[in-house]
N, C-alpha and C positions, 0 to 999 in steps of 0.2 A: 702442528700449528694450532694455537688456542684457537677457536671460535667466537665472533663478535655474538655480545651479549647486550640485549635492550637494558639498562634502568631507568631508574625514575625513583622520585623522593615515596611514588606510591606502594610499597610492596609486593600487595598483590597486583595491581596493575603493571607491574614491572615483570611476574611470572606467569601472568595471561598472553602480554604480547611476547615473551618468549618463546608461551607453546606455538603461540602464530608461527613466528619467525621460524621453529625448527621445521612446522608440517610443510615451509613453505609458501603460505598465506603474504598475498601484498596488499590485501584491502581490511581494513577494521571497517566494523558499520555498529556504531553506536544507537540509543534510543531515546528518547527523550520518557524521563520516569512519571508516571500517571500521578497529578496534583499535588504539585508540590509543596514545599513547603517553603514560608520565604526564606528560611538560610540554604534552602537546596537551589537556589534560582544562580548563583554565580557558581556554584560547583561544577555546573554541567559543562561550563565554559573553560574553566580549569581540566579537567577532565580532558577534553576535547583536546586542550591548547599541550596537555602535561601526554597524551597518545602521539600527536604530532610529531613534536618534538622528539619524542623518545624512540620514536621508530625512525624519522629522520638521519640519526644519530648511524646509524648502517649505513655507510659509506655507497655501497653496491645498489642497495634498494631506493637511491635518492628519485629515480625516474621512473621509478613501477612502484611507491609505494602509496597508497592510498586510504582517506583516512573519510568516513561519512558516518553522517547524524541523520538518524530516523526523526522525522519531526511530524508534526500532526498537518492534514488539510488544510490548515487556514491556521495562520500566525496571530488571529483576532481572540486570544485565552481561549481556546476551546476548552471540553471537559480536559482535556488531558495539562492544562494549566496555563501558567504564562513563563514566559522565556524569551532572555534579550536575544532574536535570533538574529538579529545584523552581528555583534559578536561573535556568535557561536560559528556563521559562518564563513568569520573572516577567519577563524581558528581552525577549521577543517578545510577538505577539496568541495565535496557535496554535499546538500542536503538533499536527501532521498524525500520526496514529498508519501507521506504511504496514502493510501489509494482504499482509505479504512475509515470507520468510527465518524461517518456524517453524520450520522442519527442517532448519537447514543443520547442525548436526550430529546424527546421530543413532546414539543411542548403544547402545539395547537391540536396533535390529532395520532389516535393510535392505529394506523395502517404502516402495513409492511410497504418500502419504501428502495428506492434504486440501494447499491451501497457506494455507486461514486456519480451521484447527477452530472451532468457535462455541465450545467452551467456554474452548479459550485464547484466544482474540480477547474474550473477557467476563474472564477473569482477567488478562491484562496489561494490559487497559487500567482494570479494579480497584486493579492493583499501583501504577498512577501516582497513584490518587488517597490513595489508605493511605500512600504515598508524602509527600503535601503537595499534591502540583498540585490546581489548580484545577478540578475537572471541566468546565468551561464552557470552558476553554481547549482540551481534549481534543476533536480532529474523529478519528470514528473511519472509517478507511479500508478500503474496500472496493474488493478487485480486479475489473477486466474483461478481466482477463490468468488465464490458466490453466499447467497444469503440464504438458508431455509428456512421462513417463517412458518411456524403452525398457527393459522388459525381460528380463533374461538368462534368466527362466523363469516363467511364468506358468501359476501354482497354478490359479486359479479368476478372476472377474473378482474387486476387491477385493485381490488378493495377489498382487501383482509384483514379483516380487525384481528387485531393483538391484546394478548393479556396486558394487564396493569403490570409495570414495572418500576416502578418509581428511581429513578439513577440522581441524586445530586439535585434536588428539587421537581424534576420535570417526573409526570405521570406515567411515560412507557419509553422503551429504550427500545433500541435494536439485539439489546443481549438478548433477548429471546430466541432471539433466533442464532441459527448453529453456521458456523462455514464451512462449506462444503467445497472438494477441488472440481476443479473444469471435468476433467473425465467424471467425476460420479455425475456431474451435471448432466452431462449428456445421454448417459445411462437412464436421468431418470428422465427427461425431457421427452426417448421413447414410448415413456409406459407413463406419460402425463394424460390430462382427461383433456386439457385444453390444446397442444400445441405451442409453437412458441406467439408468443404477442407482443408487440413493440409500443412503448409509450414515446409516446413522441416529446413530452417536458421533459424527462427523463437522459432521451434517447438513447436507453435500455432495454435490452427483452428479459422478459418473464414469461411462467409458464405455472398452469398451478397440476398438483398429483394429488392424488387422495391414497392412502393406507392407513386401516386401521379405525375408519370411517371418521379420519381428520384429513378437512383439506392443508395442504403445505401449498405455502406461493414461495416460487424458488426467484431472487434475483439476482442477475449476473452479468458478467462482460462477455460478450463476443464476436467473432471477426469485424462485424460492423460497428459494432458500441466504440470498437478498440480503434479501428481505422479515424473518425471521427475522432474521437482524442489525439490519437498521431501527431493532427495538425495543430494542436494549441504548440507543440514546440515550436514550431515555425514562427505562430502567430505573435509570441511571447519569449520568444528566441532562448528558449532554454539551453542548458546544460542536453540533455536528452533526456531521455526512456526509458524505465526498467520494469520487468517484470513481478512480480508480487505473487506465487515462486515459480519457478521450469520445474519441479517436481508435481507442479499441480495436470500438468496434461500427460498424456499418456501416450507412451515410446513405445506402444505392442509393433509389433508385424501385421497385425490384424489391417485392412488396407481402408476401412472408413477408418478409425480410429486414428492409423498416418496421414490422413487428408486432415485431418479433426487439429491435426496437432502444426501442419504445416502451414495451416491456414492462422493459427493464432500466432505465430511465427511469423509471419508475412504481414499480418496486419501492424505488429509493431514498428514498421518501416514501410508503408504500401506503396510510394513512388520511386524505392532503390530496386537493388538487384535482389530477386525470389529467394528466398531463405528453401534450402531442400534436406529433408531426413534419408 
């Protein structure tokens, strides 16, 4: 018996979701491409609508198959561009909000900085719904990746001035700094000078290290940062939660480590039933 086969008038888009379809794959997740250009603005849409469709077309997979757009924090042109995203997500199941790139340029002041504030993580993913989208389409994304800024002079913990970076007119960015996963996080948060510290505008912890006689401020999510996010779904009746990746914690036997890992596990859900490894 032949095997159903995906096309599409795209070619390669035609032999992309077929590798899908052979490994088994029921979800595509799409990105939205960094500054576009204005003839790339209705392609992404097409795209989206010509994946759908084309994977659709399998008979079997009509009720598991699943098709989402990575889109940026806030639907107000960030750097990563502008995009008709009422469109884009009547054309897919979800838009993945990612949980990334608040500060790539930043304009008033060069200090290392949350990488997902609660209150902008609550207001851009507001903006998509005042927007049109659908909230129930909205999964709102939460990182297990963190921020390592180095640097150039370190006021107090909280206030790490950053080299000059200039991104797209603004004087410093957060590309400076490197992403690092939850487990190294924790690793270095031991052998930090400071401890962990909570900003409360933020409310994120940080922590700074010194090697190399440069201080590093590390910023990041966790249990508690996460928990507090949790409930914007509720608040704003989203779609849900996802993670930003499960390969960033760490699956040892080591028994802090499985505490380390079931507890960011749990905080993505904190008033269901306890997530256990």
């Amino acid at each position: 018996m032949k095997a159903c086969r995906i096309t599409s008038t795209n070619a390669a888009l035609s032999d992309e979701l077929n590798a899908l379809y052979d490994h088994f794959e029921q979800e595509v997740s799409e990105s939205t491409p960094s500054a576009p250009e204005a003839s790339a603005k209705p392609m992404s849409e097409v795209t989206i609508t010509d994946i759908r469709s084309a994977f659709l077309k399998v008979n079997h997979m009509d009720q598991l198959a699943r098709v989402t757009m990575n889109v940026p924090w806030s639907p107000n042109c960030t750097s990563d561009g502008c995009y008709d995203f009422v469109s884009i997500a009547k054309s897919c199941d979800f838009l993945f909000v990612m949980p990334s790139d608040f500060d790539r340029q930043k304009w008033d002041y060069c200090f290392a900085k949350a990488n997902a504030p609660y209150d902008q993580t609550y207001a851009g993913l507001s903006a998509y719904i005042k927007l049109g989208v659908d909230s129930r389409k909205l999964i709102m994304g939460i990182s297990w990746l963190g921020l390592d800024y180095p640097c150039t002079q370190l006021f107090e913990p909280g206030r790490c001035k950053l080299r000059e970076y200039q991104f797209r007119g603004s004087r410093c960015s957060s590309f400076v700094a490197t992403w690092i996963p939850y487990k190294q996080i924790m690793e270095l948060l031991l052998r930090s000078i400071t401890g962990r510290y909570w900003d409360d505008n933020y409310k994120s912890p940080y922590f700074v290290y010194k090697v190399n006689n440069i201080y590093h401020e590390v910023w990041y999510d966790d249990p508690e940062s996460i928990s507090l996010r949790s409930t914007i779904v509720r608040k704003l009746n989203l779609g849900g939660l996802g993670a930003w990746s499960g390969n960033s914690l760490s699956y040892s036997v080591n028994p802090i480590e499985a505490m380390q890992t079931e507890e960011m596990w749990n905080a993505l859900s904190p008033i269901r039933r306890k997530w256990r490894i």
